[in-house]
C-alpha positions as CSV (number, residue, x, y, z in Angstrom):
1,X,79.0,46.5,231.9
2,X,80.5,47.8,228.7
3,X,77.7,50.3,228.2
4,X,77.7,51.8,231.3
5,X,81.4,52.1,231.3
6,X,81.4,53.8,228.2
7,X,78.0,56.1,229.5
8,X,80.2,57.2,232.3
9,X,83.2,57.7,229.7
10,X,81.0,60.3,227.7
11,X,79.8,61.9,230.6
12,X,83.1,62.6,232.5
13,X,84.7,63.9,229.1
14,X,84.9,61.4,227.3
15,X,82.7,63.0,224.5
16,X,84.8,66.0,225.0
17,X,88.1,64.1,224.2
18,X,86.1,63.1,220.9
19,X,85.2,66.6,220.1
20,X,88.7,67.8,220.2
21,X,89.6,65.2,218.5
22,X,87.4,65.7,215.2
23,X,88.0,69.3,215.5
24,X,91.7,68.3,215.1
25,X,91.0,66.0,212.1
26,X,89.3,68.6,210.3
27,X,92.1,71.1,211.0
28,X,94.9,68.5,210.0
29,X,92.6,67.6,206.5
30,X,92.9,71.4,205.5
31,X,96.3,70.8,203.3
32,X,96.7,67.5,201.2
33,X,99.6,66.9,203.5
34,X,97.5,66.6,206.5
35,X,95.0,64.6,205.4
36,X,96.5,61.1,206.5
37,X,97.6,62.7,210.1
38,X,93.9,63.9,210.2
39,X,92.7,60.1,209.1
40,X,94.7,59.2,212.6
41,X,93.0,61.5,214.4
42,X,89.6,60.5,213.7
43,X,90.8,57.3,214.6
44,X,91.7,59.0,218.1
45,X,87.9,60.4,218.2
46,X,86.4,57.0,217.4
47,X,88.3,55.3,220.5
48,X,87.6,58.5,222.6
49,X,83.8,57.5,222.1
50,X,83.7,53.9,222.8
51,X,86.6,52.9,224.5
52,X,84.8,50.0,226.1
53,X,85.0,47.1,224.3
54,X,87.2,48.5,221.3
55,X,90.4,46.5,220.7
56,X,93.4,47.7,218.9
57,X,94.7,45.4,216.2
58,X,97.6,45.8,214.0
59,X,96.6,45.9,210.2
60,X,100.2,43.7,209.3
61,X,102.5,44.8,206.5
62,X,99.9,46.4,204.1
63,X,101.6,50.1,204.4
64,X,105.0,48.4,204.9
65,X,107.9,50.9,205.8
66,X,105.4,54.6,204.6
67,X,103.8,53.0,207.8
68,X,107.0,53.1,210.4
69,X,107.9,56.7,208.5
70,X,104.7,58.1,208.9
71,X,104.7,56.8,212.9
72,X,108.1,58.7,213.0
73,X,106.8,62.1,211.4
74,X,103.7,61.9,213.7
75,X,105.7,61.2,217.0
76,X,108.0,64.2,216.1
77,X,104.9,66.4,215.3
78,X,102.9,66.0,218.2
79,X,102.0,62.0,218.9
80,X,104.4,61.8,221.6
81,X,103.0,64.8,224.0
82,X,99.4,63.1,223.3
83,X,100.4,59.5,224.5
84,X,102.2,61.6,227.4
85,X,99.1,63.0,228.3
86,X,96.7,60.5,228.1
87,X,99.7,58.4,230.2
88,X,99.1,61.3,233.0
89,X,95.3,60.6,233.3
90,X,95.6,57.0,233.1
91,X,97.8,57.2,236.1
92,X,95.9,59.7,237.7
93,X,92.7,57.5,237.2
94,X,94.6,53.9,238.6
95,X,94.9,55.8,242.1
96,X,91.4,55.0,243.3
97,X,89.8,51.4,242.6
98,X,86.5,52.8,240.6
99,X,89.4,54.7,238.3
100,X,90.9,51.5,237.0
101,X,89.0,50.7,234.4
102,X,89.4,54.5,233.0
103,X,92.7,54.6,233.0
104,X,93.3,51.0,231.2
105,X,91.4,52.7,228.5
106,X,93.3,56.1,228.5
107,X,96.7,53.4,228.5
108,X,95.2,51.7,225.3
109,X,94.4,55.6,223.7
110,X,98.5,56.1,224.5
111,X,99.4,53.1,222.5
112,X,97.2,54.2,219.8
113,X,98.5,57.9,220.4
114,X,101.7,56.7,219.8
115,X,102.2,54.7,216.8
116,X,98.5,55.6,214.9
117,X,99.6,53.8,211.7
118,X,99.2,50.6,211.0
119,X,96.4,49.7,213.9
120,X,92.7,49.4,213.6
121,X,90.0,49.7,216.1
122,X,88.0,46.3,216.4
């Protein structure tokens, strides 16, 4: 069930979300500066690919407080309109009964969306 969830996924822009994504990594890795926000972002792409039966863990304490600053900097920057949005079409999708499923994985890209730092995909 997994598979074809995440076959539908790509195919109703799913594997667009991903694109953007990368394209935004590679963008964000242009400057030394950017390079850990573009690490998040290719985080973002990975889960926009296989959202199916990917889990979000947290890593624990191994960044410590650079991981709750770089959370902050990355809300303030952008993080918060892209959990926002995601939000939207996870509500949008939980209207109709086939949707649900797609929207509980646009809710878990919001969480990640949110506070990048610190989580893993599992």
């Amino acid at each position: 069930m997994k598979l074809l969830g995440n076959i539908l996924w790509l195919l109703f822009g799913g594997i667009v979300t991903a694109i953007e994504y990368a394209l935004s990594s590679l963008l964000l890795m242009i400057t030394i500066i950017g390079i850990p926000f573009g690490l998040q972002t290719l985080k973002l792409a990975r889960l926009a690919l296989w959202p199916f039966g990917s889990n979000l863990t947290d890593t624990g304490n191994s960044g410590g407080c650079l991981n709750v600053m770089m959370n902050i900097v990355w809300l303030i920057c952008g993080g918060f309109c892209i959990s926002i949005s995601h939000v939207f079409f996870g509500l949008l999708l939980c209207i109709t009964i086939i949707g649900i499923p797609f929207g509980r994985q646009h809710f878990k890209m919001a969480g990640l969306a949110l506070t990048p730092f610190g989580k893993a995909i599992g």
